[in-house]
C-alpha positions as CSV (number, residue, x, y, z in Angstrom):
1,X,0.0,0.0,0.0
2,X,2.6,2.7,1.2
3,X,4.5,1.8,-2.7
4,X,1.4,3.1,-4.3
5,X,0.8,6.2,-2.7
6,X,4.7,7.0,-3.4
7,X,3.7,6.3,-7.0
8,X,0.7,8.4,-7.0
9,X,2.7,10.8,-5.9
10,X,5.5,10.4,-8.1
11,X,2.9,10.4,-10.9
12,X,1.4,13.7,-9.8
13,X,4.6,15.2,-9.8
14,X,5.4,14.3,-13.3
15,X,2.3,15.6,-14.6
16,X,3.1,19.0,-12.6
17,X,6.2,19.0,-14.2
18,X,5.1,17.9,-17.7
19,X,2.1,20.8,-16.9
20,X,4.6,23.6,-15.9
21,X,6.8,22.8,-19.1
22,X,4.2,22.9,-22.0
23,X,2.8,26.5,-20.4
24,X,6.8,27.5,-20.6
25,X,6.3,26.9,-24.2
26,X,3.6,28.1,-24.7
27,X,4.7,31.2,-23.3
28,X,8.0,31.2,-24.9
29,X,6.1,31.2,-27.9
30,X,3.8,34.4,-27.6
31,X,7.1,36.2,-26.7
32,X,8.5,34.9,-29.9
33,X,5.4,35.7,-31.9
34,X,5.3,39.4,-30.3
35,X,8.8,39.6,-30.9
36,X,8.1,39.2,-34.5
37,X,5.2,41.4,-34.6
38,X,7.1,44.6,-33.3
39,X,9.9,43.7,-35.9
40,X,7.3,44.0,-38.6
41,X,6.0,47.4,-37.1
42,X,9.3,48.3,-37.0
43,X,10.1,48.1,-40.5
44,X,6.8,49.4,-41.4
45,X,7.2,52.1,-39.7
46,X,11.0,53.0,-41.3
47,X,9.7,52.3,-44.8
48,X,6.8,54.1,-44.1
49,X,8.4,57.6,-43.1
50,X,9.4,60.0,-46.3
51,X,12.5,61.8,-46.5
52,X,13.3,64.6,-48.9
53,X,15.8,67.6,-49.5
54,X,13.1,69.3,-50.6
55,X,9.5,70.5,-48.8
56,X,6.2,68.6,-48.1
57,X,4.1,67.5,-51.9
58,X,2.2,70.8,-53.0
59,X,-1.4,70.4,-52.0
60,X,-1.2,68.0,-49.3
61,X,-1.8,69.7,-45.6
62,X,0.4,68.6,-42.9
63,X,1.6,69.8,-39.5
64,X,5.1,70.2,-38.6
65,X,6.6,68.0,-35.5
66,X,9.8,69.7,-34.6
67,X,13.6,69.3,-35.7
68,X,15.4,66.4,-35.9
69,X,19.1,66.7,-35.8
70,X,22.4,64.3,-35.0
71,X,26.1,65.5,-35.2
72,X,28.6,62.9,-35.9
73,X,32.1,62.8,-36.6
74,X,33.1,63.2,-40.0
75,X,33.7,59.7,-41.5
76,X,32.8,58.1,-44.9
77,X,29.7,56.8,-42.9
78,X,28.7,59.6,-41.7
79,X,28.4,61.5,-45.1
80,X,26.2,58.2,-46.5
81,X,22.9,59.5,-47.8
82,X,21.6,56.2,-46.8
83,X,23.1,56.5,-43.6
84,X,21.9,59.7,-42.9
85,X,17.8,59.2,-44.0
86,X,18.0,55.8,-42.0
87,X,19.3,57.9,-38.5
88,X,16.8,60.9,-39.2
89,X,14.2,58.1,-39.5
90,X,15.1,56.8,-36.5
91,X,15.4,59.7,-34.4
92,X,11.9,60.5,-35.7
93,X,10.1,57.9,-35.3
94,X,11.7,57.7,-31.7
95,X,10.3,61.4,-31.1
96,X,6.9,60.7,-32.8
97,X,6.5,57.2,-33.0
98,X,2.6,57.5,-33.9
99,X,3.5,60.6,-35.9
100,X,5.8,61.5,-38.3
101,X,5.0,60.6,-41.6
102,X,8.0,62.9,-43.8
103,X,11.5,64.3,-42.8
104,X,11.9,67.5,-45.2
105,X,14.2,70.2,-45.9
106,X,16.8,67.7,-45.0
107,X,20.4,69.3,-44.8
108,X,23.9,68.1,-44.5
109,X,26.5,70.3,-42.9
110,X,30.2,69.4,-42.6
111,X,32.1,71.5,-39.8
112,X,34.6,74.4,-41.3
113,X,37.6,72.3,-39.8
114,X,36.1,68.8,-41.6
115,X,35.8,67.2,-38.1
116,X,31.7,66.8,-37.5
117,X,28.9,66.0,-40.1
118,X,25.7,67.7,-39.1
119,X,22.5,65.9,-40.2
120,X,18.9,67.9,-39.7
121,X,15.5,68.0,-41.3
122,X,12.1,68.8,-40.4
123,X,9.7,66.2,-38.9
124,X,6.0,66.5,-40.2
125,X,2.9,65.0,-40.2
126,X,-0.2,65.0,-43.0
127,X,-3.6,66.1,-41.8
128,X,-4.8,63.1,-43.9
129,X,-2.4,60.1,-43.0
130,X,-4.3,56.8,-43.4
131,X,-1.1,55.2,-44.8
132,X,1.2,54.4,-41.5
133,X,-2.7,52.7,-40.1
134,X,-3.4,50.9,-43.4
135,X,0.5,49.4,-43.3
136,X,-0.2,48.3,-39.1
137,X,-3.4,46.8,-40.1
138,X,-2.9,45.2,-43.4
139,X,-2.7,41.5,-42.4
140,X,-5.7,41.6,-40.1
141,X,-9.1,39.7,-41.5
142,X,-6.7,37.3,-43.9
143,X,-7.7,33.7,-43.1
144,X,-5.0,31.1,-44.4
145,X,-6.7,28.4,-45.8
146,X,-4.8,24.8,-44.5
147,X,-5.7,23.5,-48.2
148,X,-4.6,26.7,-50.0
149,X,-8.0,28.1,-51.0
C-alpha cells in the first residue's frame, strides 16, 4: 500500500512537471510571436516615413513635429545619404512614433575644420495620413486556408 501512494505521488509530480513545461512553451512562444510582430511594425514604420531635400508635396496639408538633428564625426559613414535618412528616421520615429509621416528640408553640414557631419531635417505630419494605419493593419481579416483556397 505505502508503494502506491509513493507512485501516485511520483505520478502527480510528473504531470506538474510535464504541466509547468508545455505552459513555458507556450509562453516562450507568444514572446517569440510578439517579438516578431514589433519587428514588422518596425520596418513598417521605417519604410513608411518619407524623407526629402526638398519641402512637403504641394497640396497636401500637414503639421510640422519639430527638428530632428544628430552630429557625428566626419567619416565616410557619416556622409552616407543612406546613412543619414536611416538615423533621421530613426530619431523621428523615436520622437513621434505614432506621428511622423516625412522628414523635409533635410540638410547636411560638414564642420569648417572637416571634423563633425551635421545631419537635420524637419519632422512632419499630413492632416490626412491613413497610410502608416493601413500598413499596421494590413494583415488583419486574412484567413490562411490549410488546403490553400
Amino acid at each position: 500500500m505505502r508503494l502506491s501512494g509513493i507512485g501516485k505521488s511520483l505520478a502527480i509530480c510528473v504531470a506538474l512537471s510535464l504541466s509547468l513545461s508545455a505552459c513555458a512553451a507556450i509562453e516562450a512562444q507568444r514572446k517569440a510571436e510578439e517579438a516578431k510582430k514589433q519587428a514588422f511594425v518596425h520596418r513598417v514604420d521605417m519604410a513608411h516615413i518619407w524623407v526629402t531635400t526638398g519641402g512637403a508635396p504641394p497640396g497636401r496639408g500637414y503639421d510640422v513635429l519639430g527638428p530632428v538633428t544628430y552630429t557625428v564625426p566626419f567619416s565616410p559613414d557619416a556622409i552616407d545619404a543612406q546613412k543619414q535618412q536611416d538615423k533621421l528616421k530613426q530619431l523621428g520615429l523615436k520622437k513621434w512614433p505614432d506621428n511622423i509621416d516625412a522628414l523635409i528640408n533635410e540638410k547636411t553640414h560638414v564642420s569648417k575644420d572637416g571634423s563633425t557631419v551635421t545631419v537635420s531635417a524637419t519632422a512632419i505630419q499630413y492632416h490626412l495620413s491613413t497610410d502608416r494605419y493601413a500598413l499596421h493593419h494590413m494583415n488583419e481579416g486574412i484567413v490562411a486556408s490549410p488546403s490553400g483556397d
